[in-house]
PDB file of N, CA, C and O in Angstrom, chain B, residues numbered from 101:
ATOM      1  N   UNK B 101     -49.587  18.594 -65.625  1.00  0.00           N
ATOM      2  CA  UNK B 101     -50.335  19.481 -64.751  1.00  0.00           C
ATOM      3  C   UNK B 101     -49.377  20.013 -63.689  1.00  0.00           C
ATOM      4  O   UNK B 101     -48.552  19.210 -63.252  1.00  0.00           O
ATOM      5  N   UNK B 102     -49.376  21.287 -63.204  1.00  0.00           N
ATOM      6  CA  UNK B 102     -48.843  21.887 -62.005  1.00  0.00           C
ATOM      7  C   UNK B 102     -48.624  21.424 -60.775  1.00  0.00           C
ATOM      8  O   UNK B 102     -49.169  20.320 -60.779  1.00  0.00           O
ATOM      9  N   UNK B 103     -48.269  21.559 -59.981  1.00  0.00           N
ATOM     10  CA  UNK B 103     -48.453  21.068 -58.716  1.00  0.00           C
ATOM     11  C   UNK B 103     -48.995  22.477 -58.083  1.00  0.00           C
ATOM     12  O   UNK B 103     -48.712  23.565 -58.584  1.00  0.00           O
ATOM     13  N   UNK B 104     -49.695  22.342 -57.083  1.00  0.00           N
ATOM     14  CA  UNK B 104     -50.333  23.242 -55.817  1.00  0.00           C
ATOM     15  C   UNK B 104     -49.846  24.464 -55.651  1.00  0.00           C
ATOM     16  O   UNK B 104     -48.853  24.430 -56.378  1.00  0.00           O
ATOM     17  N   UNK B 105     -49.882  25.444 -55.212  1.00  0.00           N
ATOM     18  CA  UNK B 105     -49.009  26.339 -54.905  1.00  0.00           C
ATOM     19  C   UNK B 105     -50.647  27.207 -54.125  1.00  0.00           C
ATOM     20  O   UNK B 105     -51.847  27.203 -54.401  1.00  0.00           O
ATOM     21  N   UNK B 106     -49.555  28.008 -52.815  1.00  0.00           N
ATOM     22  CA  UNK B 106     -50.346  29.218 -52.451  1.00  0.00           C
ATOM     23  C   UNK B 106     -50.227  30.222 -52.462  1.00  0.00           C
ATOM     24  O   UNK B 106     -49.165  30.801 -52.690  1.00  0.00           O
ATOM     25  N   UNK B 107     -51.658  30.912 -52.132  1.00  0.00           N
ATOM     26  CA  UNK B 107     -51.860  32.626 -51.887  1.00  0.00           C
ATOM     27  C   UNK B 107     -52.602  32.772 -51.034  1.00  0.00           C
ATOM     28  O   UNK B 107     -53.425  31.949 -50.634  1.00  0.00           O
ATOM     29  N   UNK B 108     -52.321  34.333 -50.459  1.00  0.00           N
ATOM     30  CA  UNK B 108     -53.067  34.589 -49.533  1.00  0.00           C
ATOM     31  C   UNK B 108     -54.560  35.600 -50.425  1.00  0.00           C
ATOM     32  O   UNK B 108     -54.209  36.573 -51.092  1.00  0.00           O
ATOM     33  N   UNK B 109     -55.216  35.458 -50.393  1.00  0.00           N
ATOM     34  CA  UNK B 109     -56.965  36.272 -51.153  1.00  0.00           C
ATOM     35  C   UNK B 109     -57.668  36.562 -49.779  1.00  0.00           C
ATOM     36  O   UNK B 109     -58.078  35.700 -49.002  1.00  0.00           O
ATOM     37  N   UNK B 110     -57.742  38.006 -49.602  1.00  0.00           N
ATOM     38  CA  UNK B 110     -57.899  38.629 -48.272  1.00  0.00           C
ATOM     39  C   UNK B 110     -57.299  38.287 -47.267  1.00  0.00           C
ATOM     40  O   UNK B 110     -57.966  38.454 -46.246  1.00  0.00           O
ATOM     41  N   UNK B 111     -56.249  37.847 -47.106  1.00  0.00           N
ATOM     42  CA  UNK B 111     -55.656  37.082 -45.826  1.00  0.00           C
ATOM     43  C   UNK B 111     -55.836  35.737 -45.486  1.00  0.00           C
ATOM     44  O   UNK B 111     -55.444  35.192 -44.454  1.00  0.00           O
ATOM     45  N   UNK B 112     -56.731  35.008 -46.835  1.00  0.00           N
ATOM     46  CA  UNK B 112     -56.695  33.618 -46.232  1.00  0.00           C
ATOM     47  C   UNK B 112     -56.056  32.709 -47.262  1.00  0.00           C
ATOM     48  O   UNK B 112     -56.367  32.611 -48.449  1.00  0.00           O
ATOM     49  N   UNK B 113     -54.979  31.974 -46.510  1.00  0.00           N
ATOM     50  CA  UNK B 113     -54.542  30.843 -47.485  1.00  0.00           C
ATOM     51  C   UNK B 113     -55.670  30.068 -48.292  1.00  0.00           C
ATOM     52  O   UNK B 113     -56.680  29.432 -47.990  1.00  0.00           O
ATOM     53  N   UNK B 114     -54.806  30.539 -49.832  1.00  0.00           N
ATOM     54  CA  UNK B 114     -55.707  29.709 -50.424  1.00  0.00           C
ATOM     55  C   UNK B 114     -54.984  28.824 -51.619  1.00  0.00           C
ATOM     56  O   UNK B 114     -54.302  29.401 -52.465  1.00  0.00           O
ATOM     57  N   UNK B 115     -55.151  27.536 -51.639  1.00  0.00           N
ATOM     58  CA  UNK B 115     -54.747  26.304 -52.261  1.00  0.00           C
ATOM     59  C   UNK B 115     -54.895  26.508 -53.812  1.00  0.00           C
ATOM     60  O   UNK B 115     -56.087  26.281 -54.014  1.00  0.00           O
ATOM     61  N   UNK B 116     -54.337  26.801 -54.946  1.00  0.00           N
ATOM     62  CA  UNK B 116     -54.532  27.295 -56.287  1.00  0.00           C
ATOM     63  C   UNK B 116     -53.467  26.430 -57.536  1.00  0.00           C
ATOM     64  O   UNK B 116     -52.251  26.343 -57.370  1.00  0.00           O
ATOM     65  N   UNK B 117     -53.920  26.062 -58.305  1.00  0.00           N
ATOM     66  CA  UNK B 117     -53.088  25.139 -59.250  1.00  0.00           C
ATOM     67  C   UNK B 117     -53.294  25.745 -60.829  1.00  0.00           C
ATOM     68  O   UNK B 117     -54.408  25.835 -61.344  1.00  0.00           O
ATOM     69  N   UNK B 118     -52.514  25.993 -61.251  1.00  0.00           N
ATOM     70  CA  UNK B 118     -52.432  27.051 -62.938  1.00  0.00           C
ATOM     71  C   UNK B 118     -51.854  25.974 -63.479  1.00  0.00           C
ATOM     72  O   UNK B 118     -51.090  25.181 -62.928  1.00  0.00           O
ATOM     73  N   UNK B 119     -52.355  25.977 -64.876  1.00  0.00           N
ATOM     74  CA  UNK B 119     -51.951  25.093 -66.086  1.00  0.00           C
ATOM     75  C   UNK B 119     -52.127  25.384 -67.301  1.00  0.00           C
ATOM     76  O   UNK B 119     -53.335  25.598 -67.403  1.00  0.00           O
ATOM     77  N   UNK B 120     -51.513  25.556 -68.553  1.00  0.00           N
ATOM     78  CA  UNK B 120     -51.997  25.932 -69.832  1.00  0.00           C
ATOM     79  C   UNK B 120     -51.043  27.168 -69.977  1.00  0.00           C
ATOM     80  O   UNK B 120     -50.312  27.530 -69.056  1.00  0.00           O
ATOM     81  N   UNK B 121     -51.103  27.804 -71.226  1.00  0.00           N
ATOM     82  CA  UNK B 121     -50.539  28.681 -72.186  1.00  0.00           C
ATOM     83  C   UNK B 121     -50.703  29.809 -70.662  1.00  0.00           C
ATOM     84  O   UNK B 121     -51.664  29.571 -69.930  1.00  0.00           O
ATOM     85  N   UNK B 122     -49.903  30.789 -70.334  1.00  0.00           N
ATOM     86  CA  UNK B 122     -50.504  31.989 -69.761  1.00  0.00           C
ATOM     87  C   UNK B 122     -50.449  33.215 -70.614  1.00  0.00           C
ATOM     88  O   UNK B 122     -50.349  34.362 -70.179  1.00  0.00           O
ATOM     89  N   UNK B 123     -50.540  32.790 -72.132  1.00  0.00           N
ATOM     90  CA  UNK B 123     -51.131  34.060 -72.555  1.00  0.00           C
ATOM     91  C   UNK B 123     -52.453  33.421 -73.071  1.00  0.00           C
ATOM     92  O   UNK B 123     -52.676  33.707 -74.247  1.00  0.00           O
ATOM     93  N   UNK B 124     -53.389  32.622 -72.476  1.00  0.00           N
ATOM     94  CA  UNK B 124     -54.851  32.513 -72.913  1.00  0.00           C
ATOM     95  C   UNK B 124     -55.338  32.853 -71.941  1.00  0.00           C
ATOM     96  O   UNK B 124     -54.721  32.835 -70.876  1.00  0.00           O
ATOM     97  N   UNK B 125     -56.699  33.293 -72.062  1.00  0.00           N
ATOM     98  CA  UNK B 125     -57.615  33.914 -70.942  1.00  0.00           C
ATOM     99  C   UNK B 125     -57.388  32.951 -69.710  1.00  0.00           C
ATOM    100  O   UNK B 125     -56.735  31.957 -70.029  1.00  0.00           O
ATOM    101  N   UNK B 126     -57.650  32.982 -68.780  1.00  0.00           N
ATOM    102  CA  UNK B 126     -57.962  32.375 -67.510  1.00  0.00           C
ATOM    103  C   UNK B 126     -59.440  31.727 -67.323  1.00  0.00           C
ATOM    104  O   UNK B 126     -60.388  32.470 -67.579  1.00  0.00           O
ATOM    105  N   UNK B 127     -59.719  30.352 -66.882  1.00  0.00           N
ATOM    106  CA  UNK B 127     -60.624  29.885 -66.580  1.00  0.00           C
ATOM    107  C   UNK B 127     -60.475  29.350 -65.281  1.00  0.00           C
ATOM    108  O   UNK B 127     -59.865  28.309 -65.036  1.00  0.00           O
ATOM    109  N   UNK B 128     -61.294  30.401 -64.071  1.00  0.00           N
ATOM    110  CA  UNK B 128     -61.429  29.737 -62.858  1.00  0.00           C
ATOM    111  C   UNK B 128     -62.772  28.704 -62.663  1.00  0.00           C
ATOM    112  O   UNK B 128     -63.917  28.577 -63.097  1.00  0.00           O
ATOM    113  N   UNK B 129     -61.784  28.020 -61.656  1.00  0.00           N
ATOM    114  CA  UNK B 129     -62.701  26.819 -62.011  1.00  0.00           C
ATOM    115  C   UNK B 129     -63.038  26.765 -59.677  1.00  0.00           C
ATOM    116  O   UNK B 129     -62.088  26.415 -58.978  1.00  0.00           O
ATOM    117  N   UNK B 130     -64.043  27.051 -59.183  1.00  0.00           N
ATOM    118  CA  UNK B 130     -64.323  26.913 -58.211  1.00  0.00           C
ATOM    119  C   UNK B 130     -64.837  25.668 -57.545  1.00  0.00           C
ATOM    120  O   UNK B 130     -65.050  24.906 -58.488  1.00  0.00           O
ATOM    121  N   UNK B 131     -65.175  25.006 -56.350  1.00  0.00           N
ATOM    122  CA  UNK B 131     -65.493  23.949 -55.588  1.00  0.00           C
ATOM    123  C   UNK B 131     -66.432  24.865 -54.572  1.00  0.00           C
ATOM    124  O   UNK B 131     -66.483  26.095 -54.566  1.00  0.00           O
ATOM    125  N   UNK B 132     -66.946  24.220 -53.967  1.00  0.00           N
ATOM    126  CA  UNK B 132     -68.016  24.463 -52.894  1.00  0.00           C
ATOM    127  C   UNK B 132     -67.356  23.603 -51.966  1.00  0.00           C
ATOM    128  O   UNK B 132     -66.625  22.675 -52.313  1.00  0.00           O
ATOM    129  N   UNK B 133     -67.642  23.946 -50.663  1.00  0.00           N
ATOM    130  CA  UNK B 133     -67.350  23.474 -48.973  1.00  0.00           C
ATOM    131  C   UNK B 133     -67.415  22.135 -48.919  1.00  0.00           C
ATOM    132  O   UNK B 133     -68.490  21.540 -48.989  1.00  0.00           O
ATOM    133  N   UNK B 134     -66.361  21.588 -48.798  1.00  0.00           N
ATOM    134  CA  UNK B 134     -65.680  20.024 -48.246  1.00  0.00           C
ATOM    135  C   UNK B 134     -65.856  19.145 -49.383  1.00  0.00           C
ATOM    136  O   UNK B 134     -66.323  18.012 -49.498  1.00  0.00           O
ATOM    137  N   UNK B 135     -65.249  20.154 -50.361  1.00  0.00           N
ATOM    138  CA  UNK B 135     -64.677  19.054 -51.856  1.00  0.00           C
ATOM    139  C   UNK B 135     -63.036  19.612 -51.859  1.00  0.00           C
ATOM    140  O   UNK B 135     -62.360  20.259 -51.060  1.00  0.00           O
ATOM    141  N   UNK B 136     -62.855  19.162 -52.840  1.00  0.00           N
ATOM    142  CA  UNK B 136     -61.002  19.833 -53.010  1.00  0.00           C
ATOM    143  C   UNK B 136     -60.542  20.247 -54.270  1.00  0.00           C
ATOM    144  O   UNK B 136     -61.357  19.775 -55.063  1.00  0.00           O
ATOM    145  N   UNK B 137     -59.808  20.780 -54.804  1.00  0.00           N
ATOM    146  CA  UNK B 137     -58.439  20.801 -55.676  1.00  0.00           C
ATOM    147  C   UNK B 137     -59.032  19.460 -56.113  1.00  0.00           C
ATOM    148  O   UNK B 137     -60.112  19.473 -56.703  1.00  0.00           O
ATOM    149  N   UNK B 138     -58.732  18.903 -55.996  1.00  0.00           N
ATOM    150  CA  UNK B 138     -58.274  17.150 -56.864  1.00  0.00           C
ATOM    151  C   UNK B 138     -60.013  17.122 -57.694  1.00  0.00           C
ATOM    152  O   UNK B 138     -60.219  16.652 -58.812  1.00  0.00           O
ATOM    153  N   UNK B 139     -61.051  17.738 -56.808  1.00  0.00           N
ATOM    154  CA  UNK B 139     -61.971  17.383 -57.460  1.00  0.00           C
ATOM    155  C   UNK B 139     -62.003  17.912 -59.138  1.00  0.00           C
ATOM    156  O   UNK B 139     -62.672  17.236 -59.919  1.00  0.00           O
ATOM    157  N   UNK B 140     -61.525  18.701 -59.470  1.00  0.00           N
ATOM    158  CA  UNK B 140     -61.232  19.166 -61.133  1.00  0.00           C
ATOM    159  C   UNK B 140     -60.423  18.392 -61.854  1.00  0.00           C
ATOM    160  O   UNK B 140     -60.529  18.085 -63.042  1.00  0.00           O
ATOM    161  N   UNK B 141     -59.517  18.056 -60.986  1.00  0.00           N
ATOM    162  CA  UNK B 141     -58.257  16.949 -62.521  1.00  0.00           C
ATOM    163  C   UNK B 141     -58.742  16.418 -63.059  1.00  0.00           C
ATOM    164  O   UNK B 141     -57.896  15.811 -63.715  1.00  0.00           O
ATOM    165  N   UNK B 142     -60.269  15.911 -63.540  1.00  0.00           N
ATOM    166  CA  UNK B 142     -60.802  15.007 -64.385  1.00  0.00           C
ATOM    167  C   UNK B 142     -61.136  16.324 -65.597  1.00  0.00           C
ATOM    168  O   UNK B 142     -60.830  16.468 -66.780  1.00  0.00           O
ATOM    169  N   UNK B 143     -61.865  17.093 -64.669  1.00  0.00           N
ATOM    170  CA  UNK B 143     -62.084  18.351 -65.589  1.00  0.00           C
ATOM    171  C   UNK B 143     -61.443  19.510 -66.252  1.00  0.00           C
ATOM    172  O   UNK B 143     -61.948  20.372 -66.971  1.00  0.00           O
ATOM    173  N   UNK B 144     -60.089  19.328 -65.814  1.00  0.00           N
ATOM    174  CA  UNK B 144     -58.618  20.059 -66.365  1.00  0.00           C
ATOM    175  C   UNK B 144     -58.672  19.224 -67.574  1.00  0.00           C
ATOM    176  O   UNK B 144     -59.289  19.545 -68.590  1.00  0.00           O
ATOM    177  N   UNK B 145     -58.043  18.211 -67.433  1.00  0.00           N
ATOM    178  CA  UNK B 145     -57.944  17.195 -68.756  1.00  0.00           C
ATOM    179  C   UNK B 145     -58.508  17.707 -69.850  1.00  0.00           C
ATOM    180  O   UNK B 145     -58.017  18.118 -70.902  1.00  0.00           O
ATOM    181  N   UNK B 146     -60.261  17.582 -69.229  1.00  0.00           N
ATOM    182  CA  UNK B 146     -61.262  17.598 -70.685  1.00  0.00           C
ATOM    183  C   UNK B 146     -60.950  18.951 -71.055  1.00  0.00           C
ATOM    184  O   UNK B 146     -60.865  19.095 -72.275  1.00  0.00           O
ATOM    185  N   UNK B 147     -60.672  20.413 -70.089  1.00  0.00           N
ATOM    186  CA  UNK B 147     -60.894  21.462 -70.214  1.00  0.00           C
ATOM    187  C   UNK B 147     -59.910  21.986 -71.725  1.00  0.00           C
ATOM    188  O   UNK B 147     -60.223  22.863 -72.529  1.00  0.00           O
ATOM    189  N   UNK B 148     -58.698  21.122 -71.729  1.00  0.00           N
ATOM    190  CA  UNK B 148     -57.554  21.630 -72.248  1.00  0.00           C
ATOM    191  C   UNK B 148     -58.087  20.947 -73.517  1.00  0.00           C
ATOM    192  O   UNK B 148     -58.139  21.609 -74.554  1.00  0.00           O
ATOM    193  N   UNK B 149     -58.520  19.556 -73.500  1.00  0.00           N
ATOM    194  CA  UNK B 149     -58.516  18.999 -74.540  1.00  0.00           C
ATOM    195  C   UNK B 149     -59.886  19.890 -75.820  1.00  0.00           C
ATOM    196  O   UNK B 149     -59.639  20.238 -76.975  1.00  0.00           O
ATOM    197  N   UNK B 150     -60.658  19.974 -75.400  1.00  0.00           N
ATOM    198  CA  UNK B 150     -61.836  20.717 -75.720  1.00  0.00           C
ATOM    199  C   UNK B 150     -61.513  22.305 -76.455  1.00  0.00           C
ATOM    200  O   UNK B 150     -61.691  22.662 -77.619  1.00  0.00           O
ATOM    201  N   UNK B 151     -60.850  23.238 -75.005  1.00  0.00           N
ATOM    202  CA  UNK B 151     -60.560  24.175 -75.418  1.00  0.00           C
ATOM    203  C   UNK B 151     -59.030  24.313 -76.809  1.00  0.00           C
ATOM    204  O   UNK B 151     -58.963  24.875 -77.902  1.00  0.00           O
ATOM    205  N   UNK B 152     -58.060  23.497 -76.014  1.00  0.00           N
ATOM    206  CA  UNK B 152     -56.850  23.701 -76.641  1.00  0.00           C
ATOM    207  C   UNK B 152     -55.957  23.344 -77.303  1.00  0.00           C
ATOM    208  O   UNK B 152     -55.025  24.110 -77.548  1.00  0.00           O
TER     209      UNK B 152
END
């Protein structure tokens, strides 16, 4: 898996981690207010295994 990396999306830092082939579609994967990043690594795993 990647490590962290940022961007700015309208001017606000934002915390973003890419993994997988980048010529397959993109699957964003979002959180809601006062969870994190880390909350998906269980769901990266399955995501790749499932999809790829």
């Amino acid at each position: 898996m990647s490590s962290p990396a940022f961007l700015s999306v309208d001017g606000r830092r934002t915390r973003v981690r890419t993994a997988g082939d980048p010529a397959d579609p993109p699957v964003p994967m979002l959180h809601g207010i006062g969870r994190s990043l880390e909350d998906w690594a269980p769901g990266t795993r399955v995501s790749r295994e499932v999809i790829g």
